[in-house]
VOPAGU-2260 file (C-alpha; in pm, 1 decimal, decimal comma):
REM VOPAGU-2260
SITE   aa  ch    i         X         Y         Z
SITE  UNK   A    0   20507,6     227,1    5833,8
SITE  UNK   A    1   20822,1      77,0    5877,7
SITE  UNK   A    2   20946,4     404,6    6084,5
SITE  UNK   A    3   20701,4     408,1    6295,5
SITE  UNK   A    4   20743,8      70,1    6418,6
SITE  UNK   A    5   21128,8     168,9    6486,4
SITE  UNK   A    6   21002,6     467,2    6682,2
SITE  UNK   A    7   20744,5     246,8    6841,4
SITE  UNK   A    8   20995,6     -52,9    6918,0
SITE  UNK   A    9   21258,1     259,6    7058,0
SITE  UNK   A   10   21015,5     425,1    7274,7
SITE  UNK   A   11   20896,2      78,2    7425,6
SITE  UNK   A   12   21256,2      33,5    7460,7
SITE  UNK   A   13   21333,6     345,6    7626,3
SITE  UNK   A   14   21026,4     270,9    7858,9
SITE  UNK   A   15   21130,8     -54,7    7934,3
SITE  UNK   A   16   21434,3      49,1    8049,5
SITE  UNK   A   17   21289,4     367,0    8284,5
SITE  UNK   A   18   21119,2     100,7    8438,2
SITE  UNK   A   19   21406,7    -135,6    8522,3
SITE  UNK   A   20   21623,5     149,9    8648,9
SITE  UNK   A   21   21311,4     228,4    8845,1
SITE  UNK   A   22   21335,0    -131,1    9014,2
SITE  UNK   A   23   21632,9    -146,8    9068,7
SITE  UNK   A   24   21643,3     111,0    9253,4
SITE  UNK   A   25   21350,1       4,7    9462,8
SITE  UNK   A   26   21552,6    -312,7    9518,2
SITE  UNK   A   27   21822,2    -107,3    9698,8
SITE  UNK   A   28   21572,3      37,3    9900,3
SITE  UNK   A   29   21466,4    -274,1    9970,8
SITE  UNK   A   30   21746,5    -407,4   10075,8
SITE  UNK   A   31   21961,6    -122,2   10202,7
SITE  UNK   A   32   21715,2    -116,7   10504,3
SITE  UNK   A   33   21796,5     -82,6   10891,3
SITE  UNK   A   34   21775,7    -447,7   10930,3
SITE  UNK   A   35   21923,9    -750,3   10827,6
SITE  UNK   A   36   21836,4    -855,2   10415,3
SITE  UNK   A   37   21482,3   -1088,7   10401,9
SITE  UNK   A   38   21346,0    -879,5   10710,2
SITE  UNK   A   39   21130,9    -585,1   10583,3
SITE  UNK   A   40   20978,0    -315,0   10795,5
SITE  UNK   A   41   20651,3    -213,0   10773,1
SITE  UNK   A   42   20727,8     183,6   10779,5
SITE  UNK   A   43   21023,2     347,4   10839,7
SITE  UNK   A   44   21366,8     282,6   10826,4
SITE  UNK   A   45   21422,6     361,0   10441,5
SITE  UNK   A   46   21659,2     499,0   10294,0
SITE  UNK   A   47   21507,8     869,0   10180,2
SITE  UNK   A   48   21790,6     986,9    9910,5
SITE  UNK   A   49   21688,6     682,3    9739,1
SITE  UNK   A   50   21329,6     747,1    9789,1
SITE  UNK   A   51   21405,1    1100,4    9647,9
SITE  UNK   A   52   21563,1     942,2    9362,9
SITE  UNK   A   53   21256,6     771,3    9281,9
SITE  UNK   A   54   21052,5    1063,3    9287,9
SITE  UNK   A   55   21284,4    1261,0    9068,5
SITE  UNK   A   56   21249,5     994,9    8797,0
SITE  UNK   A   57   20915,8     905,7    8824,9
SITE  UNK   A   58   20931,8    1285,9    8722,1
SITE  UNK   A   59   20573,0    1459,0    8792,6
SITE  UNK   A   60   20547,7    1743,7    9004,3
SITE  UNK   A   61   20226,3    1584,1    9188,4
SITE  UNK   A   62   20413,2    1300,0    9286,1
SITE  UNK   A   63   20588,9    1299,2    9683,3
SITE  UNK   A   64   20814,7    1161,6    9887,2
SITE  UNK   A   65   20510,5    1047,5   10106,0
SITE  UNK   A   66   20329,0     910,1    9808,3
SITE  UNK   A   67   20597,3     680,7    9710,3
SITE  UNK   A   68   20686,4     574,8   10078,3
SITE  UNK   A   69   20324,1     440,6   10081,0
SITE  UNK   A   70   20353,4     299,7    9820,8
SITE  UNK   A   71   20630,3      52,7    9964,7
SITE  UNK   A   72   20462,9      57,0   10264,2
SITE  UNK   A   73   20132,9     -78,3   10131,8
SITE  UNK   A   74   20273,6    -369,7    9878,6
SITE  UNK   A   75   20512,8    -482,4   10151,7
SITE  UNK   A   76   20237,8    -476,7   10427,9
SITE  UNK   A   77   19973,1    -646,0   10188,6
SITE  UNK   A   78   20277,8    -913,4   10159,0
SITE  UNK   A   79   20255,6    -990,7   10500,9
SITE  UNK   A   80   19940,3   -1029,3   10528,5
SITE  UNK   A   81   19913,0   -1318,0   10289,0
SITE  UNK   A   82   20194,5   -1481,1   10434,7
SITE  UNK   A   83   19973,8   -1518,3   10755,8
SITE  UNK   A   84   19644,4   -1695,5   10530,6
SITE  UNK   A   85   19361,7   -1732,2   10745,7
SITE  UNK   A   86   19450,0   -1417,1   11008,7
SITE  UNK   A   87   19150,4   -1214,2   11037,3
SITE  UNK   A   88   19316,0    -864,9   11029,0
SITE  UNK   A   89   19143,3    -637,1   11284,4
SITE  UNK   A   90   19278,7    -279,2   11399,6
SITE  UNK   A   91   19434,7    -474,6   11679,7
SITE  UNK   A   92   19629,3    -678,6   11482,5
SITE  UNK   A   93   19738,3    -444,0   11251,3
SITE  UNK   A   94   19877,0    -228,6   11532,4
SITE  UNK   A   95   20029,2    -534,1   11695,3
SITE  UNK   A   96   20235,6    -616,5   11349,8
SITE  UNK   A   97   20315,1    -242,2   11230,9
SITE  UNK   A   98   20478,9    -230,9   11573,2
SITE  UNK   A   99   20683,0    -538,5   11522,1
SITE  UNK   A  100   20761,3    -376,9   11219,4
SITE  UNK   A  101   20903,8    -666,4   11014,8
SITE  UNK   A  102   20824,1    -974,4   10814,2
SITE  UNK   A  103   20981,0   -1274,6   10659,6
SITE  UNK   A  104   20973,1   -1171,7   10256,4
SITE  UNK   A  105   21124,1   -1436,2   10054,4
SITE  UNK   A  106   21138,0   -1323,5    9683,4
SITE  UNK   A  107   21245,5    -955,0    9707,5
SITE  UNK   A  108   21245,0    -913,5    9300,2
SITE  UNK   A  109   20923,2    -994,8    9292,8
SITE  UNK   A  110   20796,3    -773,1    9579,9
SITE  UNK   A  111   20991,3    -479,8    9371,5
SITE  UNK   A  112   20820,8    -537,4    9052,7
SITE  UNK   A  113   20518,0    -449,0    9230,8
SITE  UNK   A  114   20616,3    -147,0    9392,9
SITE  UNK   A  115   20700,0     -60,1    9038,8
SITE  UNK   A  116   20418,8    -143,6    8895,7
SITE  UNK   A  117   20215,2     108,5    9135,6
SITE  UNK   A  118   20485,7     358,5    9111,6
SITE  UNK   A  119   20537,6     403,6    8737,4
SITE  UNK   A  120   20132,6     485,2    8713,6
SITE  UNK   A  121   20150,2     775,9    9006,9
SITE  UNK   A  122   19945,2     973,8    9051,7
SITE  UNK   A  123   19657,3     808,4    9044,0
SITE  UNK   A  124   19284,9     955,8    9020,1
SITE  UNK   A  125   19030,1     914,5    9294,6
SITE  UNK   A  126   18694,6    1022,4    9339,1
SITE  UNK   A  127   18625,1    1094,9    9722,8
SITE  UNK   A  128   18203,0    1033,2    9789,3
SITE  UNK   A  129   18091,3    1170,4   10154,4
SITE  UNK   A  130   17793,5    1135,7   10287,4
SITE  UNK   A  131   17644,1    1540,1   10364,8
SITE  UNK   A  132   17335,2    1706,7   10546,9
SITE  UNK   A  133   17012,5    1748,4   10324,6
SITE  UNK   A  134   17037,9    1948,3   10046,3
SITE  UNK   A  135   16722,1    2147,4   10022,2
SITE  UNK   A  136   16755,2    2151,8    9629,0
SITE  UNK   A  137   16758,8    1893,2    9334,9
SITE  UNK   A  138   16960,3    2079,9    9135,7
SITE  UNK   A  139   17383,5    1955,1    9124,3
SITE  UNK   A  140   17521,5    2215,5    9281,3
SITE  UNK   A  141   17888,1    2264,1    9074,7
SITE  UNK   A  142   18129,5    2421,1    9348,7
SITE  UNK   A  143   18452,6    2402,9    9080,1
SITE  UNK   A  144   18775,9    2284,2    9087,0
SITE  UNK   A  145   18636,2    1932,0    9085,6
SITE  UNK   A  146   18432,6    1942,9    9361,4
SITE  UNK   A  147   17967,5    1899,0    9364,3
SITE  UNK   A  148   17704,0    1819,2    9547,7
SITE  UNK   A  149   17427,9    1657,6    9468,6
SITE  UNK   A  150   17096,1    1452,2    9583,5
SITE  UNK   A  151   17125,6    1067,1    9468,9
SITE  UNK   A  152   16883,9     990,9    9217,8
SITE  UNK   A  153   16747,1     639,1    9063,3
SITE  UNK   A  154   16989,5     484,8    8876,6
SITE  UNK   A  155   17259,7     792,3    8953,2
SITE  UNK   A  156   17547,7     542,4    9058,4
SITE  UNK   A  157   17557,6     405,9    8734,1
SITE  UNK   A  158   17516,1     720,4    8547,1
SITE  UNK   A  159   17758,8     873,6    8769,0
SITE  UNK   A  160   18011,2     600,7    8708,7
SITE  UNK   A  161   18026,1     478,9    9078,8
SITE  UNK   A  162   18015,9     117,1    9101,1
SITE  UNK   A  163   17693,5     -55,0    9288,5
SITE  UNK   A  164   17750,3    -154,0    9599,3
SITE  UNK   A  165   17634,2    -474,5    9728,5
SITE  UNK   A  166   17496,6    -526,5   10083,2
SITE  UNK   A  167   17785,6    -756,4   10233,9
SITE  UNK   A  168   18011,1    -520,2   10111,4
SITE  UNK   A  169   17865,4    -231,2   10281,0
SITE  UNK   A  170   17811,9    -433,7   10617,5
SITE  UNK   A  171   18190,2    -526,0   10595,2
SITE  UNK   A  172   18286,7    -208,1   10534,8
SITE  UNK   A  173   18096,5     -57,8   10845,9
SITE  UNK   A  174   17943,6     235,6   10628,4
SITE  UNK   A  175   17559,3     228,1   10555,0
SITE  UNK   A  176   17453,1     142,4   10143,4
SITE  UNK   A  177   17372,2     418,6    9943,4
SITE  UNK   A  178   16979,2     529,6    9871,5
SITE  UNK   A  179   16842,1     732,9    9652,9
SITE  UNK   A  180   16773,2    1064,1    9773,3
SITE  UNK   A  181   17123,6    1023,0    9979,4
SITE  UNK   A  182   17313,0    1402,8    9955,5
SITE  UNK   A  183   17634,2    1392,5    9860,4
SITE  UNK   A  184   17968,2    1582,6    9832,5
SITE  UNK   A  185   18199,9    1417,4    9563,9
SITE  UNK   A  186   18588,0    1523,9    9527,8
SITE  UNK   A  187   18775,6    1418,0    9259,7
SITE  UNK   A  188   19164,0    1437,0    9330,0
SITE  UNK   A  189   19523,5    1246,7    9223,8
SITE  UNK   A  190   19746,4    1075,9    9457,2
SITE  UNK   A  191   19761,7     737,4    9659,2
SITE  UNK   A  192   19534,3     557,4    9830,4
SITE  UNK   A  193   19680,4     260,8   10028,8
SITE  UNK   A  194   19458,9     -33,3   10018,0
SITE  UNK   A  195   19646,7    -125,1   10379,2
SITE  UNK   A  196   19767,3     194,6   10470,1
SITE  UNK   A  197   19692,2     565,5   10479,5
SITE  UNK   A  198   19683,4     810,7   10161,3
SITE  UNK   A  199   19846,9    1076,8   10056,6
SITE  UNK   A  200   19721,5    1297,1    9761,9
SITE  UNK   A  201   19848,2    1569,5    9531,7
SITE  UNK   A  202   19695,5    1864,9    9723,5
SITE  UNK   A  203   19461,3    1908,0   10027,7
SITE  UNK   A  204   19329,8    1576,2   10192,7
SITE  UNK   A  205   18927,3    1556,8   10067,0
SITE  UNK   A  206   18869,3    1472,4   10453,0
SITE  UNK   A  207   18986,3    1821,1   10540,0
SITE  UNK   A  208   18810,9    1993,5   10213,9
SITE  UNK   A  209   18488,9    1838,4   10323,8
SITE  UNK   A  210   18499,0    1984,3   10666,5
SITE  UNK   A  211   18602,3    2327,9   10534,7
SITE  UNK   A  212   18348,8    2350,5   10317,0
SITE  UNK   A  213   18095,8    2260,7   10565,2
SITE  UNK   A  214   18258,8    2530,1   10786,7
SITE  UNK   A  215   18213,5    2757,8   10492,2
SITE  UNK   A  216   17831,4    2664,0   10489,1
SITE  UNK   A  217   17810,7    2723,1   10858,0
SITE  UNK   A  218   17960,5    3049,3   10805,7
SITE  UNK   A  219   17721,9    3200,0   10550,8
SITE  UNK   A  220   17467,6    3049,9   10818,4
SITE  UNK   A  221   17347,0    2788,7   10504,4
SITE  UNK   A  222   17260,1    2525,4   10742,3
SITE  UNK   A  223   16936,8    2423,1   10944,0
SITE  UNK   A  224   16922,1    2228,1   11240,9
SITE  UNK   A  225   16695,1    1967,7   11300,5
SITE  UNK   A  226   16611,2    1835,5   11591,4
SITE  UNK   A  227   16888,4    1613,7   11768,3
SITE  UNK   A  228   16895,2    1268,9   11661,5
SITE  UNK   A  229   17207,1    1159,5   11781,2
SITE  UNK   A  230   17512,0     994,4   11672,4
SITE  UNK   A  231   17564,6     628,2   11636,8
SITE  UNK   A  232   17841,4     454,1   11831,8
SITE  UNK   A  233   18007,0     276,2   11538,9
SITE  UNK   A  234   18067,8     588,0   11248,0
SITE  UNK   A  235   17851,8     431,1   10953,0
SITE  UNK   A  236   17836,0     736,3   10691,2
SITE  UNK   A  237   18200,4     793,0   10622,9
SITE  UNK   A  238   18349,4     801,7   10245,7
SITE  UNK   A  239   18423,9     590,1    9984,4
SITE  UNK   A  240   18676,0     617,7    9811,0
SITE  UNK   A  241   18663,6     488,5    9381,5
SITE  UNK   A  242   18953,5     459,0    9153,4
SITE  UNK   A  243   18948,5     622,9    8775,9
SITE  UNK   A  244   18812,2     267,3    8687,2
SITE  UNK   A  245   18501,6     326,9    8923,0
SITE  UNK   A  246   18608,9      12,6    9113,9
SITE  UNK   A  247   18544,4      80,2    9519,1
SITE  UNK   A  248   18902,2     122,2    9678,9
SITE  UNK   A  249   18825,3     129,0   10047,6
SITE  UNK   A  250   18591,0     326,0   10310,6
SITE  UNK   A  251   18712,0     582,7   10512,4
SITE  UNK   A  252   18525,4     624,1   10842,8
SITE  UNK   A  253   18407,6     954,6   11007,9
SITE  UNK   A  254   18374,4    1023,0   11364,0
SITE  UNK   A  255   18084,1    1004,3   11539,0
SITE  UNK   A  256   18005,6    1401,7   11523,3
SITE  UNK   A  257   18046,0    1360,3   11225,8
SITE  UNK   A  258   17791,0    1155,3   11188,4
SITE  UNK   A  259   17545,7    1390,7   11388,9
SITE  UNK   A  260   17606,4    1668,5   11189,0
SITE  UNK   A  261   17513,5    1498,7   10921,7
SITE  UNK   A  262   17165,0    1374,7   11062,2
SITE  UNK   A  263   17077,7    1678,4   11221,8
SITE  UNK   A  264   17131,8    1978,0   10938,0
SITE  UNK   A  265   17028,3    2050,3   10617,4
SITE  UNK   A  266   17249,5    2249,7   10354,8
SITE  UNK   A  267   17068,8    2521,6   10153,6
SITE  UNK   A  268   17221,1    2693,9    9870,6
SITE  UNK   A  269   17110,1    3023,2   10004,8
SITE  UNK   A  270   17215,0    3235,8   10295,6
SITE  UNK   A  271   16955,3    3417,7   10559,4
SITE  UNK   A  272   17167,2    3687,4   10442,0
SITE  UNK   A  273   16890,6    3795,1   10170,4
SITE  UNK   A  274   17151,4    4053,7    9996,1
SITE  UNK   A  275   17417,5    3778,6    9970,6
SITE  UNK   A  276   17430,7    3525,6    9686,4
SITE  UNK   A  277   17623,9    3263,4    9888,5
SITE  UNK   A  278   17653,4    2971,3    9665,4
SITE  UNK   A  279   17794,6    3209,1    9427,0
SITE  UNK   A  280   18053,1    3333,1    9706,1
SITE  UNK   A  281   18156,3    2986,2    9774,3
SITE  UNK   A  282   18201,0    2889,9    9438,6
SITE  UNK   A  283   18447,1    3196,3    9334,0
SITE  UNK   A  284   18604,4    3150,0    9666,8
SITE  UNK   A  285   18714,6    2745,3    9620,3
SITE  UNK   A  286   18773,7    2820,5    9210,1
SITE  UNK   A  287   19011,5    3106,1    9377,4
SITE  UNK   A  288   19135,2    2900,6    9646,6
SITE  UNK   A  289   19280,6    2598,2    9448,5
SITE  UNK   A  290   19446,3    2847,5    9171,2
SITE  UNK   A  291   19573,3    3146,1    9386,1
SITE  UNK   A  292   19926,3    3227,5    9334,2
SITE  UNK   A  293   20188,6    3208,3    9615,8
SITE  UNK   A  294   20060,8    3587,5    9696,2
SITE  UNK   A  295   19803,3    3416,6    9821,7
SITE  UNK   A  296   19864,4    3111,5    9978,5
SITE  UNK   A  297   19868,4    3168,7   10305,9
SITE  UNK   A  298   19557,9    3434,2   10347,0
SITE  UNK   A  299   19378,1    3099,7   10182,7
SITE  UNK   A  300   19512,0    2868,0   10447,8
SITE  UNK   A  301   19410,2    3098,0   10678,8
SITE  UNK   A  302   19039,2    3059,8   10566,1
SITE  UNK   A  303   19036,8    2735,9   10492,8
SITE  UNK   A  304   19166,6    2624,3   10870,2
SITE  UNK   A  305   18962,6    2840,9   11008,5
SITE  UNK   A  306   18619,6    2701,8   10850,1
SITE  UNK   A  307   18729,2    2373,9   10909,0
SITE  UNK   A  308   18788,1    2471,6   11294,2
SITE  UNK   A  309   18450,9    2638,0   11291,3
SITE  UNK   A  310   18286,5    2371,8   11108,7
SITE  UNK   A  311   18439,7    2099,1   11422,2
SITE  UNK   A  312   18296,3    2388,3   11677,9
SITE  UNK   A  313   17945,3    2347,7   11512,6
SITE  UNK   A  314   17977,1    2000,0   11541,3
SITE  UNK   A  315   18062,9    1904,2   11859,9
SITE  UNK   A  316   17792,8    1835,5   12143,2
SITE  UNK   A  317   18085,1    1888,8   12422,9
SITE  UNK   A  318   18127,6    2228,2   12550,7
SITE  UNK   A  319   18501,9    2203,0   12629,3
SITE  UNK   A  320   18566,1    2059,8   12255,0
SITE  UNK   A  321   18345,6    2369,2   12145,9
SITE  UNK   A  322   18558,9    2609,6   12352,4
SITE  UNK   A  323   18851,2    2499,1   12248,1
SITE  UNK   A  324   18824,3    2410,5   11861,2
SITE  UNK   A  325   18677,2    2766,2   11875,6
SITE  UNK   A  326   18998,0    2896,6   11993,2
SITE  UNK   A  327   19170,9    2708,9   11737,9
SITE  UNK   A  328   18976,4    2898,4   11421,8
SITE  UNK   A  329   19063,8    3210,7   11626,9
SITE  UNK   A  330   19417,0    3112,9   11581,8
SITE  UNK   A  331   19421,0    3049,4   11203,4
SITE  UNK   A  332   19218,6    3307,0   11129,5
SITE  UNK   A  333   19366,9    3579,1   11341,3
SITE  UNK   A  334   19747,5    3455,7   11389,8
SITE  UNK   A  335   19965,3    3527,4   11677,4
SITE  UNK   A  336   20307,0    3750,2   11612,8
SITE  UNK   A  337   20576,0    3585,5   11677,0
SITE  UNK   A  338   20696,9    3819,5   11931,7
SITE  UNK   A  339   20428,9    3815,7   12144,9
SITE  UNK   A  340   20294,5    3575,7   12380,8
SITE  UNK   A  341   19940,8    3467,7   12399,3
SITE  UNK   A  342   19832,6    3622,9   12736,3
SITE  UNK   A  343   19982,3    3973,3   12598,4
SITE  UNK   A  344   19794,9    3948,3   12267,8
SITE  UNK   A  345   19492,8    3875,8   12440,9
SITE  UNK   A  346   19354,1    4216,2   12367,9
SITE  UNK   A  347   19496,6    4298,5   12055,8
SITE  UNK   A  348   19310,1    3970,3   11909,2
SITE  UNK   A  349   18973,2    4084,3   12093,7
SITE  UNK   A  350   18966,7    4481,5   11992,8
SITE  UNK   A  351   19125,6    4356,3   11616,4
SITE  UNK   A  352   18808,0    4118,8   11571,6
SITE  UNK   A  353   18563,2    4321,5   11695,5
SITE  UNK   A  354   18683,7    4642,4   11497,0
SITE  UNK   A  355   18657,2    4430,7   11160,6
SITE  UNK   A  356   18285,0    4303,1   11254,7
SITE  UNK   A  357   18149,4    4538,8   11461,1
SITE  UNK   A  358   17844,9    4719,0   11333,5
SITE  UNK   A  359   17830,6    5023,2   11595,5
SITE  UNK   A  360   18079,6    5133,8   11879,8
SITE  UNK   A  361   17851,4    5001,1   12168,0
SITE  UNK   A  362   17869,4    4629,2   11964,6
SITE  UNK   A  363   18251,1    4687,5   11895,5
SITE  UNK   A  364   18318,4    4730,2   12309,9
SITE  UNK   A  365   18049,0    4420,4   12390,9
SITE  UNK   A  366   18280,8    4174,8   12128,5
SITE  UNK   A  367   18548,0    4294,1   12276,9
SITE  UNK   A  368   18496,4    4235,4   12621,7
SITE  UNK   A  369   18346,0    3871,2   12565,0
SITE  UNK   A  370   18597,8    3807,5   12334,3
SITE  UNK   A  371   18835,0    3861,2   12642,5
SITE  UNK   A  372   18659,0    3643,5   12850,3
SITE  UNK   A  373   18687,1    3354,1   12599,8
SITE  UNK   A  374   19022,6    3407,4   12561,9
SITE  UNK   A  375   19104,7    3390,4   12932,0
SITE  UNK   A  376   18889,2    3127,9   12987,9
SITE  UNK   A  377   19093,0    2891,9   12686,7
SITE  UNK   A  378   19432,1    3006,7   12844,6
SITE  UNK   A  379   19378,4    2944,5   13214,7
SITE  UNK   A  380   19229,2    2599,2   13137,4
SITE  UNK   A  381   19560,4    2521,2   12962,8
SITE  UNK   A  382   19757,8    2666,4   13232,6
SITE  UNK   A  383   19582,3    2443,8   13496,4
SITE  UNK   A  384   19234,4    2571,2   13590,0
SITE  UNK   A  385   18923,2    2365,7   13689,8
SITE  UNK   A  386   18718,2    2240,0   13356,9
SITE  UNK   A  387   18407,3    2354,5   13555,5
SITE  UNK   A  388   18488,5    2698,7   13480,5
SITE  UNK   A  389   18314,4    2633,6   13114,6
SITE  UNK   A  390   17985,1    2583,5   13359,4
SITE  UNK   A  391   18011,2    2921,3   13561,6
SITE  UNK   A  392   17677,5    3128,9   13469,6
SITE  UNK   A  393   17681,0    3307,3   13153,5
SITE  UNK   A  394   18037,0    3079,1   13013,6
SITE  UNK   A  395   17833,4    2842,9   12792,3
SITE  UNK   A  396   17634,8    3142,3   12618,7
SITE  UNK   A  397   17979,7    3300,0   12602,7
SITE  UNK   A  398   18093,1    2977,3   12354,8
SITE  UNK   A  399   17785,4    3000,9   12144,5
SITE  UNK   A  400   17802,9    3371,2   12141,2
SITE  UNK   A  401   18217,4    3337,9   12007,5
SITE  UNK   A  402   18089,3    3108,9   11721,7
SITE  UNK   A  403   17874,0    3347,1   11595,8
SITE  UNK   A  404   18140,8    3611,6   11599,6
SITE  UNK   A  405   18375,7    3378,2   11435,0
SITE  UNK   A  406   18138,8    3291,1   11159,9
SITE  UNK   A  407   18072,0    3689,3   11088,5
SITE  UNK   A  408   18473,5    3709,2   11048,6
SITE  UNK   A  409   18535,2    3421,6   10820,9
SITE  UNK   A  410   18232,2    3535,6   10624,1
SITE  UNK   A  411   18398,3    3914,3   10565,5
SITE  UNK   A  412   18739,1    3717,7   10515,6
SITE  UNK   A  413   18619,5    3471,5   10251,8
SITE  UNK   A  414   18425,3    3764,6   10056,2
SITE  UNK   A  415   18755,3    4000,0   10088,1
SITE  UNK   A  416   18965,0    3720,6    9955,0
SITE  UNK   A  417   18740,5    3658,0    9622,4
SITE  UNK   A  418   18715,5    4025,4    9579,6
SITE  UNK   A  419   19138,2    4080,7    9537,7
């Protein structure tokens, strides 16, 4: 018994003293900044070998730079704001001191013990709740890799271990209260989540997962369209965001196509393609995804960019945001050599996309040729030409028609990458 409480006491000892070298050293950052001692700057201007130092002790490989920078940047901006009591702190304002950059903070010590406080308990768990389309099933539909979607039922909050939301908080927040029957997407990750600030997590931002999946959806053609309801002004679906404790950390807002994609498509959980099992797809594809090796890191950024630049096609009401996101997914998917320029791999990119989708010669030449005229389109925009060319007869079919080429081509991409 006796023993133990040695190791105990030498192990609380050995803690203890982690944690004081930690603060220390976040004194010295502190107060080795660009400016004068007692004048702190909101972001920026610290000293990044010490920063590294700190990340090497807090020693955890999910732990960055960027997480520990907000970390300072969060305690030392929430520090500001209650030395100005009473300041209602819009976007405005918070623009107007972030570009002032610095504040009057008179007990440095103090304002380090807190930066250690957050920094010794990185990473930190989050679960990521957004707001989806319909799903046309009751059943939780378990994607892997700690990712599901499911329909909101009575009482599900609690069981879920999501804290109830009460009206005023929603209506401060901007986002609408949950309801039963609500469909959701939850994503639990690690890293930071700035109360003040931005985040900064372990792997892929949840924001961007969301969006690929839903591009992924779109691409196995597991969405209907309702009719068009419309968007509102103010985003008021967007996420929120709970700590491991199931307290509410913060909202994050979405954008207003967001929001109409949302309201005006269901997901299903299976594909028009009647031969195709596409849940089952998606779910060997994301399990793959989040463990592939280095081999295949890139061929899984590839997909993943590209169904999130499909998904912000599908989205989007606005022809020239549809022609050119569309571009974009052509560009992850289907990646320039770095020896050639764009106008010169015009063709290449066409006859390559429609020789991997193509179902017959005749269909093969048609891709290609429209595929051209997209192309051409994109580029002499960017090089100067009138928007109104998007309106020209037969350009705004072209668009729709490029989407549904791109969706065929993530779909065979996707299916040959869970197949390796």
């Amino acid at each position: 018994m006796r023993m133990n409480k040695i190791v105990t006491s030498a192990v609380g000892e050995k803690q203890q003293s982690a944690e004081g070298k930690i603060t220390e050293i976040v004194v010295n950052v502190l107060l080795n900044l660009r400016v004068y001692q007692g004048l702190v700057p909101i972001e920026g201007s610290y000293n990044i070998k010490l920063v590294t130092k700190l990340t090497k002790i807090l020693n955890n490989q999910l732990i960055t730079n960027q997480q520990v920078l907000l970390v300072f940047s969060d305690v030392v901006f929430g520090a500001l704001i209650d030395s100005r009591e009473g300041v209602v702190v819009d976007n405005r304002l918070r623009a107007m001191l972030e570009e002032n950059l610095t504040t009057f903070i008179s007990d440095t010590t103090k304002l380090a013990i807190e930066i250690t406080r957050k920094l010794i308990v990185l990473p930190n768990s989050y679960k990521f709740i957004f707001r989806i389309p319909e799903l046309l099933t009751d059943k939780i539909v378990d994607m892997g890799q700690n990712m599901k979607m499911y329909k909101l039922q009575s009482g599900e909050p609690e069981k879920r271990g999501l804290s109830a939301l009460g009206i005023a908080e929603d209506l401060f927040s901007g986002i609408q209260p949950l309801k039963k029957g609500d469909s959701l997407l939850e994503i639990s990750t690690d890293g930071f989540v700035g109360i003040h600030g931005q985040m900064a997590m372990a792997g892929d931002s949840p924001v961007y997962l969301w969006r690929s999946v839903a591009g992924i959806f779109v691409a196995f053609n597991m969405v209907v369209r309702d009719n068009y309801v419309g968007g509102n002004l103010i985003p008021s679906y967007g996420a929120r965001i709970y700590s491991s404790d199931n307290k509410l950390v913060r909202t994050e807002n979405t954008d207003v196509d967001d929001e109409a994609f949302v309201r005006n498509y269901r997901f299903t959980t299976v594909s028009m393609f009647e031969s195709i099992n596409s849940i089952e797809w998606i779910n060997s594809f994301i399990t793959k995804a989040f463990s592939a090796t280095n081999k295949f890191q890139q061929e899984r950024g590839q997909i993943l960019n590209g169904a999130y630049w499909l998904y912000e096609m599908e989205k989007s009401s606005s022809s020239y945001t549809r022609l050119f996101n569309g571009a974009i997914a052509l560009d992850a998917l289907i990646p320039v050599p770095q020896k050639s320029t764009d106008d010169r791999f015009i063709p290449w990119r066409s006859l390559f996309l429609a020789e991997a989708i193509a179902e017959s010669v005749s269909e093969s030449r048609k891709i290609a040729k429209e595929m051209d005229n997209f192309l051409k389109i994109r580029n002499g925009i960017i090089h100067g030409n009138d928007l109104q060319v998007i309106y020209e007869p037969g350009n705004l079919d072209l668009i729709v028609s490029v989407g549904y080429y791109i969706q065929r081509y993530l779909r065979k991409r996707l299916m040959s990458f869970v197949s390796k």
